[in-house]
Backbone of each chain as ProteinMPNN parsed JSONL, in Angstrom:
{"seq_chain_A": "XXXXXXXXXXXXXXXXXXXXXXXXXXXXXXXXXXXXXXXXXXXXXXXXXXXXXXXXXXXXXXXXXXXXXXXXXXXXXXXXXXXXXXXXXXXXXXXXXXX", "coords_chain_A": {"N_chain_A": [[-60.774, 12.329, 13.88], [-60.799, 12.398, 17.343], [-59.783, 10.854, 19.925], [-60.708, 9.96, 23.214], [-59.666, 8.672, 25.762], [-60.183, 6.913, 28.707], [-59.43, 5.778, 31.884], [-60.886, 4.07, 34.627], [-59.703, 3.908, 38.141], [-61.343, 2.369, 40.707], [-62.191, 3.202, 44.251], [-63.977, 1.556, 45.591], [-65.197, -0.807, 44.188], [-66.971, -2.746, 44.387], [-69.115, -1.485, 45.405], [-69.082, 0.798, 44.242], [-69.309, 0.717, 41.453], [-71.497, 0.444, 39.479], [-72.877, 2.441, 39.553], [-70.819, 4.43, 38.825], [-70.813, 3.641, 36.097], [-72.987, 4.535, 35.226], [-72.906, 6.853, 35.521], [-70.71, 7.53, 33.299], [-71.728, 6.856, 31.129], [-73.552, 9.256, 30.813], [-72.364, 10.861, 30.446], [-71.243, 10.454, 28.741], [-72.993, 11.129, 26.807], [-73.316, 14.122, 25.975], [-73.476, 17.026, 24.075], [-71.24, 17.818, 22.95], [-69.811, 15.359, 22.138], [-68.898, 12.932, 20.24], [-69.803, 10.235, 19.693], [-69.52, 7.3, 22.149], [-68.44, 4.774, 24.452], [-68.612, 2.54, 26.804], [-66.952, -0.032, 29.182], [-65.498, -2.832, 30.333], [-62.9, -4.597, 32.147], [-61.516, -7.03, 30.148], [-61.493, -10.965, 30.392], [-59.211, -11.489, 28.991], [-56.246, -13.324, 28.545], [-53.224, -13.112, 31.134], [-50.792, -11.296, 30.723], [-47.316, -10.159, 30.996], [-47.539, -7.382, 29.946], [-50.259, -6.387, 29.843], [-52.58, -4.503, 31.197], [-54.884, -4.388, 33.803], [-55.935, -3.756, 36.204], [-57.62, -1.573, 35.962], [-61.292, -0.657, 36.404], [-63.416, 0.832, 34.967], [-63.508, 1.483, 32.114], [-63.759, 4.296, 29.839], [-65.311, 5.147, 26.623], [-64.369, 8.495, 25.131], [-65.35, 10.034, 21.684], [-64.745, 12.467, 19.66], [-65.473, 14.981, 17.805], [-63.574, 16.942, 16.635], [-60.712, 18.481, 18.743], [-62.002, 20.867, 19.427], [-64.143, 20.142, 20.383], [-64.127, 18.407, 21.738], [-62.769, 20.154, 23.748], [-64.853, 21.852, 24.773], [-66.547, 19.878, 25.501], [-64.798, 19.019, 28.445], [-65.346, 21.337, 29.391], [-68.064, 21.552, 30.298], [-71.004, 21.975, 32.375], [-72.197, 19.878, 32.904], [-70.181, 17.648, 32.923], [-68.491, 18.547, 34.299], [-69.994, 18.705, 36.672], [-70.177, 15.901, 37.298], [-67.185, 15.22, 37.56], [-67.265, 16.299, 40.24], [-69.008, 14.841, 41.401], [-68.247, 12.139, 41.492], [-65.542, 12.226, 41.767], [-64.596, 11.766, 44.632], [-64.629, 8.329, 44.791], [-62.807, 8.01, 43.094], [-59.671, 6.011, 42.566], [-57.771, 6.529, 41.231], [-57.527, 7.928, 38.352], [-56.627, 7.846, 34.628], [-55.708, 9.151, 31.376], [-56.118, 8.281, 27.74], [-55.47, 10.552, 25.334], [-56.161, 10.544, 22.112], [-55.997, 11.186, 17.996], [-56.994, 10.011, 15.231], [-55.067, 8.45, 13.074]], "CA_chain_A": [[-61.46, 11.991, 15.133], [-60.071, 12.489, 18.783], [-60.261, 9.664, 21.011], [-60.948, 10.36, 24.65], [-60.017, 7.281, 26.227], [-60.185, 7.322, 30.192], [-59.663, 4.497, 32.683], [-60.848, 4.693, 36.281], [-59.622, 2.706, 39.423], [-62.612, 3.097, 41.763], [-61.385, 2.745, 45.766], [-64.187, 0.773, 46.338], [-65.655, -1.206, 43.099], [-68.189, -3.638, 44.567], [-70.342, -0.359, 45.642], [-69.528, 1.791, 43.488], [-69.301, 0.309, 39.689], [-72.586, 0.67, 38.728], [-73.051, 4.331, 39.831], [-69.496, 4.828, 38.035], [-70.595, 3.452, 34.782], [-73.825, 4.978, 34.779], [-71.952, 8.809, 35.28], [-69.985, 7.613, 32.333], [-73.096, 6.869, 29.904], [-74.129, 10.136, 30.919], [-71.644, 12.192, 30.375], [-70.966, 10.183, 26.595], [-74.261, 11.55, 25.513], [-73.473, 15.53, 26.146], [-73.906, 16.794, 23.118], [-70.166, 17.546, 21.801], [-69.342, 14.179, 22.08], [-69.209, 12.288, 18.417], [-69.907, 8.705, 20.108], [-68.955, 6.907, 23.465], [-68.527, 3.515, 24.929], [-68.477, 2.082, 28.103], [-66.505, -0.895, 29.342], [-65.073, -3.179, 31.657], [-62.076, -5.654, 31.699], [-62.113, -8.394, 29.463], [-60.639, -11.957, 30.75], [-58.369, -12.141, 28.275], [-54.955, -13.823, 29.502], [-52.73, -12.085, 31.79], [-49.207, -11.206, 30.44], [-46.832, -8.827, 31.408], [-47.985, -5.91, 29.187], [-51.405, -6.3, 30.461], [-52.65, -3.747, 32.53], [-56.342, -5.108, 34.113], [-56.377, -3.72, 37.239], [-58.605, -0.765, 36.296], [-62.308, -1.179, 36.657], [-63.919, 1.01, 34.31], [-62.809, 1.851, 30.814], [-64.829, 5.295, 29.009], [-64.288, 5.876, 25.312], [-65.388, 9.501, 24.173], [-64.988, 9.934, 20.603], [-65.132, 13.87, 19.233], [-64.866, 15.311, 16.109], [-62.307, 17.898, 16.89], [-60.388, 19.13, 19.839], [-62.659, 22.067, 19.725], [-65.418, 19.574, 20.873], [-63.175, 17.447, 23.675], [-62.401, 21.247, 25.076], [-65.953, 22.109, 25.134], [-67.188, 18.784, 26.755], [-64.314, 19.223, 29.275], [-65.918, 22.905, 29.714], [-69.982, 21.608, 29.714], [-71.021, 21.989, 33.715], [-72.733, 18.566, 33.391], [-69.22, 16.762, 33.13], [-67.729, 19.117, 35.643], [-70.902, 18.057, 37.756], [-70.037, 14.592, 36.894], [-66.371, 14.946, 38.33], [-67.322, 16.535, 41.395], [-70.041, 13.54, 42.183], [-67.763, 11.135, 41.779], [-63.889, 12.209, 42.094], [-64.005, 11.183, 45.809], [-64.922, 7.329, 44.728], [-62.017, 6.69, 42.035], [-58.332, 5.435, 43.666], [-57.081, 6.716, 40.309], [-58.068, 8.296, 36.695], [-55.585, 7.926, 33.792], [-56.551, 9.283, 30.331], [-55.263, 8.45, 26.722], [-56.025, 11.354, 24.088], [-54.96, 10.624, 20.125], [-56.314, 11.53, 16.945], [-56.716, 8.638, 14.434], [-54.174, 8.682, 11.816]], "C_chain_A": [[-60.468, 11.996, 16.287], [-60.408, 11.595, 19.727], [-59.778, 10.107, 22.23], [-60.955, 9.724, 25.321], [-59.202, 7.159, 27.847], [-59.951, 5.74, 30.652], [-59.557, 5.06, 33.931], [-60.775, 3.503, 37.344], [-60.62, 3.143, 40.376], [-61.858, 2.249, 43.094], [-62.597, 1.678, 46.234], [-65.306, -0.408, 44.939], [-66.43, -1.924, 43.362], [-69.523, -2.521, 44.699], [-70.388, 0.433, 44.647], [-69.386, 2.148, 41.396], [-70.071, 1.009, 39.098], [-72.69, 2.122, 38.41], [-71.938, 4.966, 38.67], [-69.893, 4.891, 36.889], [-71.602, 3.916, 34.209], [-73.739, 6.616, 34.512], [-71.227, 8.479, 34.142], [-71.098, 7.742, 31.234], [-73.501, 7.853, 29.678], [-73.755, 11.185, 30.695], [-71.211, 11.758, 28.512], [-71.816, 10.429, 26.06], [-74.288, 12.945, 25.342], [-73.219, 15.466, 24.401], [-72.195, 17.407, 21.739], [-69.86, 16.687, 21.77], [-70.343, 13.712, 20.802], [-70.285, 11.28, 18.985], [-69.27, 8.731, 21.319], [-69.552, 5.537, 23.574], [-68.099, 3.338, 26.278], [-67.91, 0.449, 28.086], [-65.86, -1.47, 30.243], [-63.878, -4.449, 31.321], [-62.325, -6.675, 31.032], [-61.047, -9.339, 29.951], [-59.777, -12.423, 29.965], [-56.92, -12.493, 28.927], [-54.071, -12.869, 29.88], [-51.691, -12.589, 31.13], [-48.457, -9.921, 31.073], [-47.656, -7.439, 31.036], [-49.349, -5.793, 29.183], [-51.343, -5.221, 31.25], [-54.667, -4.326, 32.578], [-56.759, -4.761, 35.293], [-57.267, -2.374, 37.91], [-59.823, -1.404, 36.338], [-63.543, -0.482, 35.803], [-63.021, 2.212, 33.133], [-64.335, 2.924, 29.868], [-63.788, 5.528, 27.611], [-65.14, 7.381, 24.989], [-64.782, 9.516, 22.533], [-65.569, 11.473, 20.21], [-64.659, 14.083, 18.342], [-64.021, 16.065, 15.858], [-62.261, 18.173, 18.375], [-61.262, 20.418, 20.429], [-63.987, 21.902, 20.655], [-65.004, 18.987, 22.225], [-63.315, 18.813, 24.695], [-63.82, 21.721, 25.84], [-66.675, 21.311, 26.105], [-66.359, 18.398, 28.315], [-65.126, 20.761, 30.512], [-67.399, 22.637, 30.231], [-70.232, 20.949, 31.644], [-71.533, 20.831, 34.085], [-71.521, 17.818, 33.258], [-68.754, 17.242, 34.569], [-68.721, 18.62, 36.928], [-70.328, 16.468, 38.346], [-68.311, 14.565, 37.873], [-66.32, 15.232, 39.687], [-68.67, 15.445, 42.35], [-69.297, 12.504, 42.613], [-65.929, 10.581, 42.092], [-63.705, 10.95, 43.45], [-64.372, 9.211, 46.061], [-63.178, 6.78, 43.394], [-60.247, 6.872, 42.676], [-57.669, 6.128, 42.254], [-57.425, 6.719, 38.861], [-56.508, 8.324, 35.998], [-56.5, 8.118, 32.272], [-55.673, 8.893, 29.122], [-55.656, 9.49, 25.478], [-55.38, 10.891, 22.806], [-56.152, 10.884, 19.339], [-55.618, 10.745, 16.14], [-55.862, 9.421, 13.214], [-54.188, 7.724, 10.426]], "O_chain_A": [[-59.328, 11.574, 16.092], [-61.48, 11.717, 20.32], [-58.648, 10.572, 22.38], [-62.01, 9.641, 25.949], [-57.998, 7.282, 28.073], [-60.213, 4.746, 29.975], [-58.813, 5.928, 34.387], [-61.487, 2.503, 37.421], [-60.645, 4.306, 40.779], [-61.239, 1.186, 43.083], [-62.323, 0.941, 47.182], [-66.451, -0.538, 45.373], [-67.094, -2.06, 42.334], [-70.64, -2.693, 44.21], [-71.436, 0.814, 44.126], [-69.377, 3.081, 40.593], [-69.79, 1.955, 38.361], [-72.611, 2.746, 37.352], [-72.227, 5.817, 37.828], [-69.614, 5.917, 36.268], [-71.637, 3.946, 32.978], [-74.271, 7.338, 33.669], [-70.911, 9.584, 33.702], [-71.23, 8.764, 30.561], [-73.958, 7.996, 28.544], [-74.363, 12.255, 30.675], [-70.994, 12.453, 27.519], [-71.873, 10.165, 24.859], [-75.19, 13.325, 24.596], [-72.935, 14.513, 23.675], [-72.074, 17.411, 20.514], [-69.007, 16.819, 20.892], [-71.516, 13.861, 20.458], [-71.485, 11.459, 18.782], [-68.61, 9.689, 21.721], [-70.614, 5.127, 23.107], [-67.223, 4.043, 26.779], [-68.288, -0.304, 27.189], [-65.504, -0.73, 31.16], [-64.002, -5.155, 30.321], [-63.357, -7.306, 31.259], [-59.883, -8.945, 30.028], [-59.443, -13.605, 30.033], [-56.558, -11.808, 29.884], [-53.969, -11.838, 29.215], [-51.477, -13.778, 30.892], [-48.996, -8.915, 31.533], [-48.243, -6.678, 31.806], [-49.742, -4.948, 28.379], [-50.355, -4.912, 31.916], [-55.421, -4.543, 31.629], [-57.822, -5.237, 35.691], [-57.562, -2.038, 39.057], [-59.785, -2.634, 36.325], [-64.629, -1.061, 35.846], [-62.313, 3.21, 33.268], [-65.417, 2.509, 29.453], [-62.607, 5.811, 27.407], [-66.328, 7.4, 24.665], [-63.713, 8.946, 22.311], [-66.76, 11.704, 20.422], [-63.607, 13.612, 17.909], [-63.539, 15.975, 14.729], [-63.226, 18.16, 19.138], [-61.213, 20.851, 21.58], [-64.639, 22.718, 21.308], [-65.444, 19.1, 23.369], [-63.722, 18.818, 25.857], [-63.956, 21.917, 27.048], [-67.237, 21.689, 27.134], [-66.911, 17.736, 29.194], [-65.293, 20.971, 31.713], [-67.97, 23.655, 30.623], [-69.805, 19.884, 32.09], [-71.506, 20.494, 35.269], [-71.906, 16.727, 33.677], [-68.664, 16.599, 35.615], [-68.255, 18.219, 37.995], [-70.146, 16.087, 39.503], [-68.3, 13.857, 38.879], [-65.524, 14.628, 40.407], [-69.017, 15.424, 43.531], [-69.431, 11.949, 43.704], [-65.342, 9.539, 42.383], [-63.116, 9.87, 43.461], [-64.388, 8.737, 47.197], [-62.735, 5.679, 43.066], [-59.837, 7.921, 43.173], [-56.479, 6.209, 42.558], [-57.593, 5.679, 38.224], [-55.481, 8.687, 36.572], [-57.552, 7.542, 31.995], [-54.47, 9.098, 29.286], [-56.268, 8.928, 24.57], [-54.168, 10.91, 22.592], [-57.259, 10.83, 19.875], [-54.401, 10.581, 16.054], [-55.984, 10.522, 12.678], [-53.442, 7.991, 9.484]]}, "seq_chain_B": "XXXXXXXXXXXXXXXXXXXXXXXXXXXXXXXXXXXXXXXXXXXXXXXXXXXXXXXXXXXXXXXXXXXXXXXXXXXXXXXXXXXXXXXXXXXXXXXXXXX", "coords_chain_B": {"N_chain_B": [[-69.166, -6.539, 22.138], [-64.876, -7.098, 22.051], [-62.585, -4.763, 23.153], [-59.187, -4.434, 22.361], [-56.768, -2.267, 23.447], [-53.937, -0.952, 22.307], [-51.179, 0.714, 23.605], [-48.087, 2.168, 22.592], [-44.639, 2.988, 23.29], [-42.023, 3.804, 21.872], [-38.487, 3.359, 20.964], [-37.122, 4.622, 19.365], [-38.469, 7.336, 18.455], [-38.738, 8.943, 16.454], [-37.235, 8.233, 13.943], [-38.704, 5.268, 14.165], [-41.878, 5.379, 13.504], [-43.349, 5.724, 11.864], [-43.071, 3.42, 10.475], [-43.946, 1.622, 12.068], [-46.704, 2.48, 12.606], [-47.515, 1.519, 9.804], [-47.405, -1.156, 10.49], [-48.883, -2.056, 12.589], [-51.42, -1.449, 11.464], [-51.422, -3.481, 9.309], [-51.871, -5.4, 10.454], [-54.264, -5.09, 11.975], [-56.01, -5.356, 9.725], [-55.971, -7.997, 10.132], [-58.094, -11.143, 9.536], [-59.722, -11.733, 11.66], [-60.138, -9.465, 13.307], [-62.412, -7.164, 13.721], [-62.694, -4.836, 13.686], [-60.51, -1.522, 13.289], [-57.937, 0.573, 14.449], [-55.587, 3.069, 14.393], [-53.627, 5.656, 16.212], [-52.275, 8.682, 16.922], [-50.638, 10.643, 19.827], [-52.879, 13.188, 20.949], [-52.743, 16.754, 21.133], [-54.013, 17.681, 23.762], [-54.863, 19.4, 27.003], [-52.71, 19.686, 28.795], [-52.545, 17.911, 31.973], [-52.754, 16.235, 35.075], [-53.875, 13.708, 35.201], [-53.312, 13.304, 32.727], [-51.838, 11.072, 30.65], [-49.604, 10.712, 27.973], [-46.649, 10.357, 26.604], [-46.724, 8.241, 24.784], [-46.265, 6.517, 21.577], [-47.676, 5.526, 19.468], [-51.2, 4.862, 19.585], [-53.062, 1.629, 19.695], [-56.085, 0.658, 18.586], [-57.797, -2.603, 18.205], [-60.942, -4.22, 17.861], [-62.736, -6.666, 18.514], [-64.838, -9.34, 17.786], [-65.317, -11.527, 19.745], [-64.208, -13.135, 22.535], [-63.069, -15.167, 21.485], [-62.462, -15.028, 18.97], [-60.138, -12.728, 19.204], [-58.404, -14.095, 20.822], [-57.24, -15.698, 18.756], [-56.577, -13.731, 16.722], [-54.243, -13.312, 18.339], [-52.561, -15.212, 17.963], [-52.139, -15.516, 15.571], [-50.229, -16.209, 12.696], [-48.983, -13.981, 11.401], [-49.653, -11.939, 13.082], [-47.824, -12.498, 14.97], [-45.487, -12.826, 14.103], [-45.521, -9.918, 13.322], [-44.843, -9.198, 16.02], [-42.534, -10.372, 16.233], [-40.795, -8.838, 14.471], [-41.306, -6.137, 14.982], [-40.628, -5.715, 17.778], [-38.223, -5.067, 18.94], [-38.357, -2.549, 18.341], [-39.821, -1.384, 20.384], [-40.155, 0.303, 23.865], [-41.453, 0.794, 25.69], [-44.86, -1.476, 26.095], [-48.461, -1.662, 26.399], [-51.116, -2.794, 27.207], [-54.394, -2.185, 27.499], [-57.527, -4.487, 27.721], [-60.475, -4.608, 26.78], [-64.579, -5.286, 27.741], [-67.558, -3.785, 25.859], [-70.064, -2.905, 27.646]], "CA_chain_B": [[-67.799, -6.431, 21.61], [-64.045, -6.633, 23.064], [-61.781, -3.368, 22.708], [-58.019, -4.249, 22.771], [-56.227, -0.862, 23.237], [-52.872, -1.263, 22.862], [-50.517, 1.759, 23.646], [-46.57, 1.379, 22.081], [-43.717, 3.462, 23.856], [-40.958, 3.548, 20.758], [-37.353, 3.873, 21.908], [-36.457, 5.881, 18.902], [-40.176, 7.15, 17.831], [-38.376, 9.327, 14.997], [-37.198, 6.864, 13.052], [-39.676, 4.16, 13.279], [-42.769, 5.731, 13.931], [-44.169, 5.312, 10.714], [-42.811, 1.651, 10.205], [-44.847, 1.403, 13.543], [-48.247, 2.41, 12.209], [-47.926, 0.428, 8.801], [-47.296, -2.562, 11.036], [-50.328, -1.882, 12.912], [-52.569, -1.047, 10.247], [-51.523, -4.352, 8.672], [-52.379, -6.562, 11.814], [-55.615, -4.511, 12.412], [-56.472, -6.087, 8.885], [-56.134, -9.406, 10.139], [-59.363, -11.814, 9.796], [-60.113, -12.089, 13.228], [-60.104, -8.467, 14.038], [-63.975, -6.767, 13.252], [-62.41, -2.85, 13.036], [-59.036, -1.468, 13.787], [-57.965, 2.292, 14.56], [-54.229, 3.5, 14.619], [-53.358, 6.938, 16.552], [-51.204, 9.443, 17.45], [-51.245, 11.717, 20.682], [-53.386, 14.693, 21.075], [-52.792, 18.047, 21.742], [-55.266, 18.334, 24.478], [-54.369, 20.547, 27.384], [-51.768, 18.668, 29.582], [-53.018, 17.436, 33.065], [-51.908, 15.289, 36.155], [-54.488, 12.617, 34.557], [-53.074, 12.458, 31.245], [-51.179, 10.192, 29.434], [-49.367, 11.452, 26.676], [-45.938, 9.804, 26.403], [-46.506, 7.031, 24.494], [-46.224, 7.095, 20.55], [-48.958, 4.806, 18.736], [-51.964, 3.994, 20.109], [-53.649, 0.958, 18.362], [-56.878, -0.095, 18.842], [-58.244, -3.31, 17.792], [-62.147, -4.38, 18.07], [-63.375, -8.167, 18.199], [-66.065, -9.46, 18.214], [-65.6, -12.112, 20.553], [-63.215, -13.387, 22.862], [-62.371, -16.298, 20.709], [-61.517, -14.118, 18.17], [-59.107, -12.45, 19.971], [-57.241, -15.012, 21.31], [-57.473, -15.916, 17.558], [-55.751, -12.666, 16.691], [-52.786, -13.263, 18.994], [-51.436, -16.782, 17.555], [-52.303, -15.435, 13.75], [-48.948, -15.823, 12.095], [-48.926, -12.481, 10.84], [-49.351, -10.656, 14.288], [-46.507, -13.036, 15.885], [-44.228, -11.906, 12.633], [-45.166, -8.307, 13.214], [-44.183, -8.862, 16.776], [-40.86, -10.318, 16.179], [-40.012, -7.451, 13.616], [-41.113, -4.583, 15.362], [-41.057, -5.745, 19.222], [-36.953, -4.427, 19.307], [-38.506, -0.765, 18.782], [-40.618, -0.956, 21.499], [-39.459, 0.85, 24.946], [-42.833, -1.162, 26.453], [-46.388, -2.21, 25.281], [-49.372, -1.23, 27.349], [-52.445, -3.031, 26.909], [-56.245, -2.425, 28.094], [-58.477, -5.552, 27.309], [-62.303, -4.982, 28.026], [-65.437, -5.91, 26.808], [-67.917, -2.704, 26.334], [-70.98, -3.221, 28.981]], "C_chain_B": [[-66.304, -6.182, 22.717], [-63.517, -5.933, 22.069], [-60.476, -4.182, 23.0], [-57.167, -3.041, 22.477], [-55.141, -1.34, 23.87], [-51.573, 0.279, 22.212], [-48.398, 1.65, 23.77], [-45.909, 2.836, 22.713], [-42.314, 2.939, 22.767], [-39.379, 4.588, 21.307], [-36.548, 5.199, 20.896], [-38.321, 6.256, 17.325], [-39.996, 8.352, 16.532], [-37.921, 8.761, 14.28], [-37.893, 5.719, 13.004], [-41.43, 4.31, 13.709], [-43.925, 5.316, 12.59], [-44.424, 3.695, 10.407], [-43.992, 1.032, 10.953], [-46.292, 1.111, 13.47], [-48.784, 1.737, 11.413], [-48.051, -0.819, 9.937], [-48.398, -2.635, 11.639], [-51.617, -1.889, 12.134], [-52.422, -2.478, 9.746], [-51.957, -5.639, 9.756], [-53.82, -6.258, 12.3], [-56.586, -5.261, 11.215], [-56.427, -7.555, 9.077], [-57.755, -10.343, 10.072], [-60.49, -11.358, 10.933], [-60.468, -10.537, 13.708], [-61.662, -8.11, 13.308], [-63.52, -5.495, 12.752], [-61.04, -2.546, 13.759], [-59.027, 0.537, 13.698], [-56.463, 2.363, 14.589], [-54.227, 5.369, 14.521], [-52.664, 7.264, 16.993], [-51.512, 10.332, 18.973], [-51.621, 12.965, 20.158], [-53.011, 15.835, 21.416], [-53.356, 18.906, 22.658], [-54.028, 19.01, 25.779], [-53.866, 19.684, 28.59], [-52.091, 19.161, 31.233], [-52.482, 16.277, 33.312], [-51.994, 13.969, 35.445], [-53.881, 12.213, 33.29], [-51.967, 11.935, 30.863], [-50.476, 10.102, 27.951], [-47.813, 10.655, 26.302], [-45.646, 8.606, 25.453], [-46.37, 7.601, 23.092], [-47.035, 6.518, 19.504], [-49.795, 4.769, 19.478], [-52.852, 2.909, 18.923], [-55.188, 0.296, 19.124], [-58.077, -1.337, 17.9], [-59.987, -4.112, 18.3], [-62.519, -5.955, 17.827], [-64.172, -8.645, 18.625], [-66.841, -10.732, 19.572], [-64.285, -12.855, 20.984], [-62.247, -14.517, 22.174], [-61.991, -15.605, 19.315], [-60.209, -13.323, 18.362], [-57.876, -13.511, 20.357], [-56.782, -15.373, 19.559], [-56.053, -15.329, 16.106], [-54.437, -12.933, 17.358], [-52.036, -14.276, 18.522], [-51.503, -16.09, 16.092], [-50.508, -14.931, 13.358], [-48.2, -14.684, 12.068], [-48.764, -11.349, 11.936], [-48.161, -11.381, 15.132], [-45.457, -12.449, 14.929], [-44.164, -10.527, 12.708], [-44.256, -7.699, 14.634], [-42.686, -9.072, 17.039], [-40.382, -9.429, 15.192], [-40.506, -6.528, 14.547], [-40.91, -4.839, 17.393], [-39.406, -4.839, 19.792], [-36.674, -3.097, 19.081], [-38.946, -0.439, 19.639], [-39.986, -0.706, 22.475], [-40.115, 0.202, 25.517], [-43.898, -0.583, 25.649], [-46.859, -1.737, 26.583], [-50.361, -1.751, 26.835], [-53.586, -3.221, 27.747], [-56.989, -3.544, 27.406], [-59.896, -5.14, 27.941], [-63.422, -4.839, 26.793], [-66.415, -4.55, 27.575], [-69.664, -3.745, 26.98], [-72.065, -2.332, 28.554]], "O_chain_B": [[-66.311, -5.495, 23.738], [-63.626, -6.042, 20.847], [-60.597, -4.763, 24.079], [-56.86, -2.806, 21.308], [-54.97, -1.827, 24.988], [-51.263, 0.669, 21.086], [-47.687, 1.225, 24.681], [-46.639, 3.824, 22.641], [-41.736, 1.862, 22.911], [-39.197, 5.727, 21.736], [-35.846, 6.156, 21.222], [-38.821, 5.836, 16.282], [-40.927, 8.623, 15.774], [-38.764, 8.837, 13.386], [-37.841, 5.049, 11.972], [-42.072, 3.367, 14.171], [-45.014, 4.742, 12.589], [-45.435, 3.024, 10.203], [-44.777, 0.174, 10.549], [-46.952, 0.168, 13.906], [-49.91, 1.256, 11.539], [-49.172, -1.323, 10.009], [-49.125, -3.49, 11.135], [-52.684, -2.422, 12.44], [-53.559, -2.947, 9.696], [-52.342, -6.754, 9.402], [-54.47, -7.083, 12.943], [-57.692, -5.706, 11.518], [-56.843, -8.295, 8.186], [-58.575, -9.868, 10.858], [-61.614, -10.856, 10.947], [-61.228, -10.522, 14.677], [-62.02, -8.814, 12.363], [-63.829, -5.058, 11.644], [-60.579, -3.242, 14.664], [-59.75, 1.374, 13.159], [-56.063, 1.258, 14.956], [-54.535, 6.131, 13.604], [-52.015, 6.48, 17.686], [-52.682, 10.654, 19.179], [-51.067, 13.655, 19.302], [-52.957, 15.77, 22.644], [-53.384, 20.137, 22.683], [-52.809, 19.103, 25.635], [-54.664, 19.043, 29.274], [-51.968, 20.301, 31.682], [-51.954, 15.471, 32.547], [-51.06, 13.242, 35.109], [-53.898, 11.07, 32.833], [-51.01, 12.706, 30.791], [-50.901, 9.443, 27.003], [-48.039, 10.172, 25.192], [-44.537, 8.08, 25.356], [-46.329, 8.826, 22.978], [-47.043, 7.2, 18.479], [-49.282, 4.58, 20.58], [-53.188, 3.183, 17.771], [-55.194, -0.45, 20.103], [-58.966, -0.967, 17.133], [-59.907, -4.605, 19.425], [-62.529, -6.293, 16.644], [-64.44, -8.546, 19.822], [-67.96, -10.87, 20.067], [-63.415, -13.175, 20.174], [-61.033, -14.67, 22.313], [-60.953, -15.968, 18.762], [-59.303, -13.412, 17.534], [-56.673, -13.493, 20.095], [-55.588, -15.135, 19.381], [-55.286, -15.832, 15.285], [-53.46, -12.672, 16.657], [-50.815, -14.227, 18.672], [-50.477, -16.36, 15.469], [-49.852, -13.914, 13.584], [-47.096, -14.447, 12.557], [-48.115, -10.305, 11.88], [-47.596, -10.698, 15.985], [-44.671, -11.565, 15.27], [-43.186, -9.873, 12.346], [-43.524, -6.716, 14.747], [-41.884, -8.401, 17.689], [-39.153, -9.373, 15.234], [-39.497, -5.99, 15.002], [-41.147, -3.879, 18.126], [-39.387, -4.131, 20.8], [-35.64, -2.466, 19.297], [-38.744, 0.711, 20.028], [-38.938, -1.352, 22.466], [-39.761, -0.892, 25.957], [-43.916, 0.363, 24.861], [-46.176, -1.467, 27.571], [-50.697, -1.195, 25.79], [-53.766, -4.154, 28.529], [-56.995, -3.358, 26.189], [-60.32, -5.263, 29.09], [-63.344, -4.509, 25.609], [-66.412, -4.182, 28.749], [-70.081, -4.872, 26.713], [-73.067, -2.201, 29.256]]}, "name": "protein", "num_of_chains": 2, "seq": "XXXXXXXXXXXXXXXXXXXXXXXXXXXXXXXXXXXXXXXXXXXXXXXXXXXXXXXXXXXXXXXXXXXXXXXXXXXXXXXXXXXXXXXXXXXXXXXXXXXXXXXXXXXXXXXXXXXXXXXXXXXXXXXXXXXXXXXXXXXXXXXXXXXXXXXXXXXXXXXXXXXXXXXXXXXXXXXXXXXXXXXXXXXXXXXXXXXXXX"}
């Protein structure tokens, strides 16, 4: 399995959460995607090695790279980044494959 | 459910890379935890956005924040962190609860 695990700083997060997390739901149901989750900080205690100051957390989950490249490729994501690029202060992604 | 995704930066990630994952894998089995994942980076197709540097990712699943916290005092994950914390280069952790 390939984990597809995104975090997005949105520039303005009181307006534009919802909208955010509902383009995420939407894009974790295309149809190479294994599974997907949606999420949002949890209050667990701040320490150094915390990071908390994104605002929405996407997991995709695909069954091979062959599927991530495709759902990178599938014009409803690409839709999906061009709706909402100009709302996030900053995307960071983590890719791995469970071992 | 909360996600803790926690992403390890190993100062010498050829020699204890493995050590790295058992240790993970055996803390992911703790009580308290509901499901556990241990991964490597992907091979996906290198962009501004991505994140690739690091050399574990671990993700741990609980089912509730008092579990978690639960997880962090448990003997066993303070013991794994004083043995393996003098491989780490840094720790990175996402906390969030999926929505």
């Amino acid at each position: 399995m390939l984990v597809h695990q995104v975090f997005f700083w949105l520039k303005k997060p009181n307006e534009d959460l919802e909208a955010g997390m509902e383009g995420c739901r939407a894009i974790g149901q295309l149809k190479s995607a294994d599974s997907y989750q949606v999420g949002v900080p949890a209050p667990t205690t701040k320490r150094e090695v915390i990071e908390d100051s994104y605002h929405i957390a996407l997991t995709v989950n695909f069954k091979s790279i062959e599927d991530h490249d495709a759902y990178q490729e599938d014009p409803i994501h690409l839709q999906f980044i061009a709706e909402h690029k100009d709302k996030w202060e900053k995307v960071r992604i983590y890719d791995f494959n469970l071992a």
